[in-house]
Backbone as CSV, one residue per row, in Angstrom:
resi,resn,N_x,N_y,N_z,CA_x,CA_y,CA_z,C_x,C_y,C_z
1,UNK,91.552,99.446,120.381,91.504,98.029,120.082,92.644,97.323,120.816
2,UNK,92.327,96.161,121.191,93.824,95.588,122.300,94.314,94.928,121.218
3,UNK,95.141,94.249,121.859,96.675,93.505,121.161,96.107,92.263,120.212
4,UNK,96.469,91.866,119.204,96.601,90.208,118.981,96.904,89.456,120.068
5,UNK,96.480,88.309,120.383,96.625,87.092,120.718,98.187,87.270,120.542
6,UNK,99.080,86.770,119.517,100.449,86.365,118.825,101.178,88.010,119.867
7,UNK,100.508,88.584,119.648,101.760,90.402,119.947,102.106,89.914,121.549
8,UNK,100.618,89.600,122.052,101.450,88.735,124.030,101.560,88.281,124.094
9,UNK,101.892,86.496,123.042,102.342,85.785,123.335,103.698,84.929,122.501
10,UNK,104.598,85.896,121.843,105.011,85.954,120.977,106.521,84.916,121.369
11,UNK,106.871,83.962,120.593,107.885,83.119,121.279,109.035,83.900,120.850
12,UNK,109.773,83.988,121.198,111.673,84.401,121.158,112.561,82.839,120.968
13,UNK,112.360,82.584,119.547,113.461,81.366,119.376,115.060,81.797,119.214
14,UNK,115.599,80.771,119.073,117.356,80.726,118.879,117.529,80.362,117.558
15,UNK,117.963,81.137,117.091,118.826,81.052,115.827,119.241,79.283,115.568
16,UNK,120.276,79.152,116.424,121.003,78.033,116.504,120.461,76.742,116.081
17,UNK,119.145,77.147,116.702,118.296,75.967,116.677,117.711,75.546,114.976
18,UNK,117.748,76.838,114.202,116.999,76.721,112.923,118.289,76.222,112.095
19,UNK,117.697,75.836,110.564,119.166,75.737,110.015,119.763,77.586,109.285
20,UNK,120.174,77.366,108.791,120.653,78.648,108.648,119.810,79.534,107.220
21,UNK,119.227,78.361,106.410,118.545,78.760,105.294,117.393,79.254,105.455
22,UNK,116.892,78.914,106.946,115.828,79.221,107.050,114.937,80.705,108.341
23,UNK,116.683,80.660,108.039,116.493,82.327,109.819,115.611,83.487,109.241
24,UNK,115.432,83.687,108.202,114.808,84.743,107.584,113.234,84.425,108.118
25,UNK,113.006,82.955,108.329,111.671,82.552,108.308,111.256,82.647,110.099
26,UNK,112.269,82.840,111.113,112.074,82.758,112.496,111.049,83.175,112.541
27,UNK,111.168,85.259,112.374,109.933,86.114,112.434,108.089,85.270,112.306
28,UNK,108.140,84.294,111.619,107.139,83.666,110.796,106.595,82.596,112.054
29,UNK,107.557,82.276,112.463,107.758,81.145,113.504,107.304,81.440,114.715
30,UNK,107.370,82.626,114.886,107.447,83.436,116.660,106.287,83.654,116.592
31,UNK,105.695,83.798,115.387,104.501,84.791,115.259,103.468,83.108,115.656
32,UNK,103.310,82.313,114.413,102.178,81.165,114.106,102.824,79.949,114.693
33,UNK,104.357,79.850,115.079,104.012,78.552,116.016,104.127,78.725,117.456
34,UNK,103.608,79.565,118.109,102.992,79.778,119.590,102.742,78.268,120.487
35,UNK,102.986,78.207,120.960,102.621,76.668,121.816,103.053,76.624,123.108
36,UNK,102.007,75.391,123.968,102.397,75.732,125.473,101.861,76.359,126.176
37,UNK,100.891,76.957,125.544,99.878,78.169,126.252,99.405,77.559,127.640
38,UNK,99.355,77.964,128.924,98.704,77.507,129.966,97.309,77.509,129.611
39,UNK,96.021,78.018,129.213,94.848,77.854,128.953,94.577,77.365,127.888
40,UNK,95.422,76.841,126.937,94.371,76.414,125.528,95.611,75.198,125.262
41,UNK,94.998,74.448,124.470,95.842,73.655,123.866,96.620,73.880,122.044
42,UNK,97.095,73.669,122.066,97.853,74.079,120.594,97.281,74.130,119.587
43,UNK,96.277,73.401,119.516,95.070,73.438,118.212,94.303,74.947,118.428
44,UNK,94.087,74.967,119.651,92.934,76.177,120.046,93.871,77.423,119.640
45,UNK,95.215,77.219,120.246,95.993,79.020,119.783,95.845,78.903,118.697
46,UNK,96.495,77.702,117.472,96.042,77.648,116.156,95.399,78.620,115.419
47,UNK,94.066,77.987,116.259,93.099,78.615,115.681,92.589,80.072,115.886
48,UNK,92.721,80.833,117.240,93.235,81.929,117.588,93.890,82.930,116.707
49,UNK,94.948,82.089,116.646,95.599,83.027,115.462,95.373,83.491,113.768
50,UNK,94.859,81.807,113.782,93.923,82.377,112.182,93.119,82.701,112.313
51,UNK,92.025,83.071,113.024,91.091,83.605,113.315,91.110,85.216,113.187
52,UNK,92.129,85.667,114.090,92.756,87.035,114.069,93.301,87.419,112.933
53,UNK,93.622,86.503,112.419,94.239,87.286,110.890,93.612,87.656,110.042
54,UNK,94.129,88.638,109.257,93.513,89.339,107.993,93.815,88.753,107.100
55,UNK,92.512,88.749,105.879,93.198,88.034,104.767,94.517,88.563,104.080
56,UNK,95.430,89.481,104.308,96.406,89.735,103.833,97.452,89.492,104.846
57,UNK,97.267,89.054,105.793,98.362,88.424,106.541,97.755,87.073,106.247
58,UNK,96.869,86.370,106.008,97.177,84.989,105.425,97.815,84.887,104.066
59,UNK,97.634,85.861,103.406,97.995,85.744,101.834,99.596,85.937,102.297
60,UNK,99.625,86.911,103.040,101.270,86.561,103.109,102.174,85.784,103.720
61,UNK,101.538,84.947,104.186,101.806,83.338,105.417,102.315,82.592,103.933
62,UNK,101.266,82.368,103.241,100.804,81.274,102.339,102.265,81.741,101.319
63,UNK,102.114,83.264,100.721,102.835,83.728,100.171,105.007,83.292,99.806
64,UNK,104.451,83.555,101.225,106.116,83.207,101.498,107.105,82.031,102.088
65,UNK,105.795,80.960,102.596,106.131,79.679,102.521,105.868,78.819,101.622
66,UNK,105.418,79.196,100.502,104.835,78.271,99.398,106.425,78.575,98.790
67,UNK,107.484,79.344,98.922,108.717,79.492,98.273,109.556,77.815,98.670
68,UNK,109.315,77.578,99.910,110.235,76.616,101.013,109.669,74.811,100.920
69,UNK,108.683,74.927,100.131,107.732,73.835,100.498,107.970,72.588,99.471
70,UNK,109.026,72.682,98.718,109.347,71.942,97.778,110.857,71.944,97.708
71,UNK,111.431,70.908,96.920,112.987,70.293,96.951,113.112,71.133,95.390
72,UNK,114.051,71.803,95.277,114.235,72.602,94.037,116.288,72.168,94.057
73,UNK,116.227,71.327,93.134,117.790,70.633,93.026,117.943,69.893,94.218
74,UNK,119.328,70.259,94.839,119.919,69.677,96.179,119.701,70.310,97.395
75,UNK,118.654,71.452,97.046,118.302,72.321,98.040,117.217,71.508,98.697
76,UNK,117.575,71.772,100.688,116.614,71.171,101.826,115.410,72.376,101.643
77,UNK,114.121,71.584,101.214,112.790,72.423,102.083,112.850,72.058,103.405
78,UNK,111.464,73.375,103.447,111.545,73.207,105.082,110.585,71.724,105.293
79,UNK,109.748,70.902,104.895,109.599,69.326,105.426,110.444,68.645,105.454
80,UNK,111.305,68.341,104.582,112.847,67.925,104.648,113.487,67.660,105.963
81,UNK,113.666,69.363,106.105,114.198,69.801,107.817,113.751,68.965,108.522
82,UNK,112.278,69.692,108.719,111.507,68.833,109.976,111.074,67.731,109.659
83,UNK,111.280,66.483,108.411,111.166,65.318,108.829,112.349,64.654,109.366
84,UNK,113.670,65.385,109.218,114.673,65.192,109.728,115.399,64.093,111.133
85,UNK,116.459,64.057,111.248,116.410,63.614,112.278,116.002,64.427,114.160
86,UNK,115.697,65.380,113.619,114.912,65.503,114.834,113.387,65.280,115.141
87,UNK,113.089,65.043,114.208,111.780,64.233,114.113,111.768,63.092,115.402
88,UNK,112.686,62.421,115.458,112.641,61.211,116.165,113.298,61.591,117.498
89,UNK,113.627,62.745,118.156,114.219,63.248,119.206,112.862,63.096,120.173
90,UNK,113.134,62.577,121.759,111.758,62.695,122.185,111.213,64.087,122.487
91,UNK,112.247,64.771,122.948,112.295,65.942,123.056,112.745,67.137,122.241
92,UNK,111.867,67.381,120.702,112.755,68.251,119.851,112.462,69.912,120.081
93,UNK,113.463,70.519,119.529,114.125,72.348,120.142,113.143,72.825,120.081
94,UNK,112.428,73.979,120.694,111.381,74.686,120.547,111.409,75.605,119.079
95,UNK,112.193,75.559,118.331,111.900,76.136,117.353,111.457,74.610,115.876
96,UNK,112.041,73.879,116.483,111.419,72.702,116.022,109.783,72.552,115.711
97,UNK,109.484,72.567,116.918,107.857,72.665,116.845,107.178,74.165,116.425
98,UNK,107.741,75.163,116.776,107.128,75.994,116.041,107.566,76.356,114.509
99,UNK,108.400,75.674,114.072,108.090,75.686,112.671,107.241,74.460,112.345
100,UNK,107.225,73.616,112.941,106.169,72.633,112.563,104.737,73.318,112.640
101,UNK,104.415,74.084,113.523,102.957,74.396,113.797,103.181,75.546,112.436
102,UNK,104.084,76.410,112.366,104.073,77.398,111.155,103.728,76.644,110.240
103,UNK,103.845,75.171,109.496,103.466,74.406,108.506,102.368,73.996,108.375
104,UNK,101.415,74.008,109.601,100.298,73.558,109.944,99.342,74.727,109.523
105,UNK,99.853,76.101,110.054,99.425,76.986,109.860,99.310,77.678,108.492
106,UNK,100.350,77.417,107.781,100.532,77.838,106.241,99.474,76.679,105.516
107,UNK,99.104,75.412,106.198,98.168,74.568,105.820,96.783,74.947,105.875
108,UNK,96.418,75.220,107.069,95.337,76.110,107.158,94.602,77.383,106.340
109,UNK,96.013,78.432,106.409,95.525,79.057,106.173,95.355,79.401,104.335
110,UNK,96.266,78.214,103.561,95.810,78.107,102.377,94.666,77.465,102.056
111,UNK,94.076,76.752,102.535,92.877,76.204,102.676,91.283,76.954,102.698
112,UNK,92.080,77.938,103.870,90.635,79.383,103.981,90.839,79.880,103.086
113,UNK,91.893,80.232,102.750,92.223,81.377,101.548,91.510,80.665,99.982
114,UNK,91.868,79.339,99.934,91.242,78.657,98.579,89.450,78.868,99.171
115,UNK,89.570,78.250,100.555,87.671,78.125,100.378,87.167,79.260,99.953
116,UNK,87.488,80.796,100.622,86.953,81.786,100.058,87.121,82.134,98.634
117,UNK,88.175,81.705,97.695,88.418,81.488,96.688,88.991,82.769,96.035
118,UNK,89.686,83.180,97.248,90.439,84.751,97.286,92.315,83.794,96.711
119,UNK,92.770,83.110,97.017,94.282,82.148,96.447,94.631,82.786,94.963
């Protein structure tokens, strides 16, 4: 069987770039926010990638960002982050956008996961 889609095209972000609460989540990042692809546009890898996934790698997408996705005290979620001021950068860090597409993707793929009614 050949590779995933995500295993050859897997991004290598910078630390630096994330905040620090959230480095545990890179791995997550490299994997589902892929972007830039010379043949497809960002919706299409998107979809690529959920496509390829098993329902237990969506359950564990969904799993472990449903922890980040809410303000719990004075603690930043990750929308927080990224509505941040780099939101308004014209040009924001590449790990910027791929945690944005990781949000898109944790959107998605709770969505399949409810339609099949496996959640």
């Amino acid at each position: 069987m050949g590779k995933k889609f995500w295993e050859t095209h897997r991004l290598s972000l910078k630390p630096e770039q994330v905040p620090h609460k959230f480095h545990h989540l890179i791995p997550l990042a490299e994997r589902w926010g892929i972007h830039d692809h010379q043949e497809l546009n960002d919706d299409e890898v998107q979809q690529t990638l959920l496509n390829e996934a098993t329902e237990a790698e969506l359950r564990s997408l969904v799993n472990t960002l449903q922890l980040h996705m809410s303000t719990s005290g004075s603690e930043v979620d990750l929308y927080e982050w990224l509505a941040g001021d780099e939101a308004e950068l014209p040009i924001p860090s590449e790990a910027y956008i791929a945690f944005t597409l990781l949000t898109l993707a944790f959107d998605e793929a709770e969505l399949r996961l409810r339609k099949s009614e496996k959640l």
